[in-house]
C-alpha positions, 0 to 999 in steps of 0.5 A: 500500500501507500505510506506517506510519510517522511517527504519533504516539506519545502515543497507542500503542492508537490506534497499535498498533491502526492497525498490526493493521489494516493486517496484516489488510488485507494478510493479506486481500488475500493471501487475495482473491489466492488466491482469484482464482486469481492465484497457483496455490494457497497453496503460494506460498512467496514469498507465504506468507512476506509472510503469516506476517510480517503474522500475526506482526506482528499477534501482537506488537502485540497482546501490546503491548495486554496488556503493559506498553506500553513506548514503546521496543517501540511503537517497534521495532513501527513500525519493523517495520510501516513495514519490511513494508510497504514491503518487500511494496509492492515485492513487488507491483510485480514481480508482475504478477498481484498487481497486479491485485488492489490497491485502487484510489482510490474513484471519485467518481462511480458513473456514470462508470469510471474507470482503477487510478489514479482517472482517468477513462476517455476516450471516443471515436467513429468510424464504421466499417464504416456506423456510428458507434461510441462507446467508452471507453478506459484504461490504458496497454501492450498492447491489450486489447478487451472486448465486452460482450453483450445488454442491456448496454452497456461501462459493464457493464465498470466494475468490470474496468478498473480491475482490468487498466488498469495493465498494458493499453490498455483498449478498450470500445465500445459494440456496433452498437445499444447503448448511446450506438453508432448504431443502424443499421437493418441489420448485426446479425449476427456477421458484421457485429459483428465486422467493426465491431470489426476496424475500430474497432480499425485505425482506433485503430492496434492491429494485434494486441490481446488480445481478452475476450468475455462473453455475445454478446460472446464470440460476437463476439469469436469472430468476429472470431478466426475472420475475423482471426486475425493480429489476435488474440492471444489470445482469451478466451471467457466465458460463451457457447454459440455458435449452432448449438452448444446455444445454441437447445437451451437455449431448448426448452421441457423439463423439463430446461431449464424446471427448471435455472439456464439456460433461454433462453426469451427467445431464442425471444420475441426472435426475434418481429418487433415483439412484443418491442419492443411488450410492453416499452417503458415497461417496459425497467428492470423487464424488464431487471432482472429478467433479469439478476438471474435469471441471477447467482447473486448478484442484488445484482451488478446494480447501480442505476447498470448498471442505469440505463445499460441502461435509458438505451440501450434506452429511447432512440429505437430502442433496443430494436430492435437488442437484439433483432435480434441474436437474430433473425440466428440463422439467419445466425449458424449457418451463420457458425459452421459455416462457420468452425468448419471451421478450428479457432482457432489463438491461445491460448483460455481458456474461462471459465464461471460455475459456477451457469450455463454452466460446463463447457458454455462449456468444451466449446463452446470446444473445438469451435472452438479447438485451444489451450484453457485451461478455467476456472471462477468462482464465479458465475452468468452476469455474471463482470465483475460477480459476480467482477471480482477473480477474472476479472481474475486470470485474465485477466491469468494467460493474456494473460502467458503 
């Protein structure tokens, strides 16, 4: 946090405006608070209170700028920002939620992630289950695994972990085929995913863990709650329509589809052996680009660097292939989900939707699987961990601490 103390005083604009601005940044980051849903409304009180005592410090220090600067009243506006300051830092260390939401060093380089405290994250491989598996890891507490989708890679969480690191062992691989993962001929089915991760996750010692999916990541992750779950504590499944479940009724060719935020015409085009790898080699960034920014509402969420990881993968020796054989196990991923559907999730679920594209369908989708189910919603297209990281960490947090 801010601590305004010990500046000179020969100065006192400089001074009393290094004051205001650091009211404005704390009243901004109540605000970005409620918005992420950290806190239930603006009706905290304890948060309410540390707002108004930042509104009104910027009130006086702004009547200083009018008045006749008085070196005693600087004085007293010093001792008062330092005393806020300090006071609302310890706030924030005992409220979990908050945490969630405070600034973190700026990274040094924009291809690497990096942990709440600027470090970097630490890579890791093992082989499981016939495959070697690369994955990053930060933080320090309870585990929690996230599971990225198609095309993406775990760089695609890089600006969630930072947001979560402080409180949990954070544990991203790359899935069967993607990114710096082997990429194994055969296994691409839910089935074979998920059983990947539970042994990724017994090899690294973590017996129960939270578990966070978005895209085919969260039918992975679904998987892996249905085969194992003893294992997962509680699951979050985000934007996703599981197979057999309006995921292949959203790719029809219809009005309906063809004019909305969400028709999946790609998953009919992945599913043709040899001609999508065909068609787009050479061309992975502008094809990839493309997509992604279609299904955010805030296109500028796929940054150059994300970008360039995907492309990395996918351009690589056999990198295209096992992106699309994902699509091409759908068949074997419906009779998997009706086959487990017949016994409801037990764990807590929290279902997340991007208000501009899945939104309620991820709610209802949820609700066919699972008996506990929180559902929520963001402001956002297809990509939350890029569109809303704030947002979705403060839910994130929210649920597992329930």
């Amino acid at each position: 946090m801010y601590a305004y103390y010990g500046y000179p005083v020969d100065d006192p604009v400089s001074v009393c405006i290094r004051i205001m601005d650091g009211c404005s940044k704390e009243i901004q980051y109540i605000s970005l608070t409620y918005r992420s849903k950290a806190v239930p409304d603006r009706s905290d009180p304890s948060l309410k209170a540390w707002e108004d005592a930042f509104r009104q410090l910027e009130t006086e220090a702004k009547r200083f700028l009018v008045s006749g600067r008085h070196l005693a009243v600087l004085h007293r506006l010093l001792q008062r920002s330092h005393d806020l300051h300090t006071g609302f830092n310890r706030f924030v260390q005992t409220q979990p939620l908050l945490g969630s939401m405070v600034g973190f060093p700026r990274q040094s380089d924009p291809k690497q992630m990096y942990d709440h405290n600027g470090k970097k994250v630490d890579h890791g491989r093992v082989t499981v289950n016939g495959v070697r598996l690369h994955y990053v890891s930060a933080g320090s507490g309870e585990p929690l695994l996230l599971l990225h989708g198609a095309p993406k890679t775990s760089f695609y969480w890089y600006k969630l972990i930072p947001l979560l690191t402080d409180r949990y062992t954070v544990i991203a691989p790359d899935i069967r085929g993607f990114g710096d993962s082997g990429k194994p001929p055969s296994g691409y089915s839910m089935h074979h995913i998920s059983e990947d991760i539970a042994q990724l996750m017994e090899q690294l010692g973590c017996n129960t863990y939270y578990v966070h999916g978005e895209d085919w990541g969260a039918a992975f992750s679904y998987a892996l709650a249905a085969k194992y779950p003893d294992r997962v504590k509680k699951l979050s499944f985000s934007e996703m329509l599981l197979p057999g479940l309006g995921l292949e009724d959203w790719s029809v060719l219809k009005p309906e589809n063809v004019y909305s935020n969400h028709w999946f015409w790609h998953i009919n085009f992945f599913a043709v052996p040899d001609v999508p790898e065909f068609l787009i080699a050479g061309k992975e960034r502008e094809f990839w680009g493309r997509l992604m920014r279609d299904e955010c509402q805030d296109p500028s969420a796929i940054s150059q660097e994300l970008l360039d990881e995907v492309v990395r993968g996918s351009a690589a020796p056999g990198g295209l292939r096992p992106i699309f054989e994902v699509y091409r196990h759908d068949f074997d991923n419906i009779d998997f989900v009706k086959k487990h559907m017949q016994r409801k999730l037990k764990m807590p679920v929290i279902a997340i939707g991007g208000i501009h594209f899945m939104n309620g369908e991820v709610h209802r989708v949820a609700k066919r699987v699972a008996d506990d189910v929180t559902a929520e919603s963001l402001d956002c297209g297809h990509c939350l961990a890029l569109e809303q990281p704030q947002a979705l960490a403060g839910l994130l947090r929210s649920f597992f601490m329930r």
